[in-house]
N, C-alpha and C positions, 0 to 999 in steps of 0.2 A: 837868840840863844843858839850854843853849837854844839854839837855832841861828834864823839866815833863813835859809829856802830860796829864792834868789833866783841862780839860774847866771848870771852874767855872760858866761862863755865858750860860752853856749848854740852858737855858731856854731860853735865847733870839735868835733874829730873828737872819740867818748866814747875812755878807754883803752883801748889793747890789754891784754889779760890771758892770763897765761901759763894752760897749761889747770888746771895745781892751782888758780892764784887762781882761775879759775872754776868748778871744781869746788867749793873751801871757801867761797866764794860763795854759791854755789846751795845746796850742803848745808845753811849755817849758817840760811836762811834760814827752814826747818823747827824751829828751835830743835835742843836738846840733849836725849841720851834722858838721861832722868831715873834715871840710874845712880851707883857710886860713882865712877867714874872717864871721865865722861863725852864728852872731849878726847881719852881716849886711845879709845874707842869710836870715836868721828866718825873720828878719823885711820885705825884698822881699817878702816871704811868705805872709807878715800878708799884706803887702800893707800901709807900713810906715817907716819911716826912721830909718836908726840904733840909730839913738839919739834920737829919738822919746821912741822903744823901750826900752835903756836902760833907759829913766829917769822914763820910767812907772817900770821897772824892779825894779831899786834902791827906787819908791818910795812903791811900795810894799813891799819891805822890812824893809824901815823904817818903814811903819805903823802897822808892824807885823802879816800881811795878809799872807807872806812868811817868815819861820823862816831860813831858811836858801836854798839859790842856788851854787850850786858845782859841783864836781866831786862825783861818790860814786866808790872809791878805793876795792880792795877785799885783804885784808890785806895777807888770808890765799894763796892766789897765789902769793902774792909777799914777801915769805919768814916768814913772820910776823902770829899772831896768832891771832883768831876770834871766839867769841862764844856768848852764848846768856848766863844771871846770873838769878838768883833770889832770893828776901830776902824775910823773914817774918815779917815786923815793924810793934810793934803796933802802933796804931794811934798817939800817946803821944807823939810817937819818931820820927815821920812820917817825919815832913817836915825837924827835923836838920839832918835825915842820910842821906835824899834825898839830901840838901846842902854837906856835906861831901861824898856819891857818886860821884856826879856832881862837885866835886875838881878833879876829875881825867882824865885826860887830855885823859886816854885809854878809858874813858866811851862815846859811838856815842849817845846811844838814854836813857831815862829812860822815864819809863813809870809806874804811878799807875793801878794798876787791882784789879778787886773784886773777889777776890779769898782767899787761905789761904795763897799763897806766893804772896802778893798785891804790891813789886815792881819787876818790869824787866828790867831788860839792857841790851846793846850791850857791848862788852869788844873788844877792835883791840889794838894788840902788836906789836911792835916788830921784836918780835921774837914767835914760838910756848909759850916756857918758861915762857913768859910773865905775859900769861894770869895768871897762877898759884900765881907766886911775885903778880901780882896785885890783885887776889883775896884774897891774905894773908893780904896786907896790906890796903884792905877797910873793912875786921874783924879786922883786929887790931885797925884803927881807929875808927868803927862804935860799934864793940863790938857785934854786930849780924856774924852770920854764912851767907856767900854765897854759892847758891848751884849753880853749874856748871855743864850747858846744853849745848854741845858741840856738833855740826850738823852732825848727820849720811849721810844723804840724804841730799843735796840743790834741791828744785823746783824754778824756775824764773817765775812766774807768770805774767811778763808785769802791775801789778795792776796801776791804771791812777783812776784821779777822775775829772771827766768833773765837770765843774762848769758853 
């Protein structure tokens, strides 16, 4: 999946959240204990039923308060290829090469910044290889240059955003 993170409504107020939604929030943010039944664990936790849970879960996501709940795979341990990209789009061009980025099934995150290279992305392959073919062929359809920032050092920094 690919998204821009780009708030338009940056000016207005964030949601109000009922305190469960902040609580499964917060919780979910730690991931899932790696149990059989690990939904109904969390909701033990929070002191609610697994089906309680899940429908606050699902409905957070429909109302797009959560764009997305999953797994976060590490491509480059499991064979496949992973780096960070960036372009230079003027504004003109801004939001159709962000649509044609975001066609690419290898793209995780895109994100606008105020910078001179004002988009970034994730790229997961594959293969190592990958990465390269696919940064060929989002210049070939995009017609801008990608530049390819490939991680020396990984830090995990645990980051969580309490709400």
């Amino acid at each position: 999946m690919s998204a821009i993170a780009e708030r338009k409504d940056a000016d207005l107020p964030l949601p109000e959240f009922t305190p469960l939604e902040r609580a499964i929030i917060n919780r979910l943010q730690y991931g899932l204990p790696l149990t059989r039944t690990p939904y109904k664990d969390v909701a033990n936790e929070l002191g609610v039923s697994e089906t309680t849970l899940l429908q606050h879960l699902k409905a957070l996501l429909d109302n797009g308060t959560l764009t997305r709940f999953g797994p976060m795979f590490h491509a480059g341990e499991m064979g496949g290829g992973l780096t960070l990209a960036a372009m230079r789009i003027p504004q003109q061009d801004f939001v159709r090469v962000t649509e044609q980025v975001n066609s690419f099934p290898e793209v995780a995150h895109n994100y606008r910044r105020e910078h001179e290279l004002n988009m970034w992305f994730v790229l997961a392959t594959e293969t190592p290889e990958g990465i390269a073919e696919t940064i060929e062929r989002i210049e070939s359809l995009t017609g801008y240059p990608v530049y390819n920032m490939p991680k020396e050092q990984e830090f995990h920094v645990h980051l969580h955003f309490e709400v």
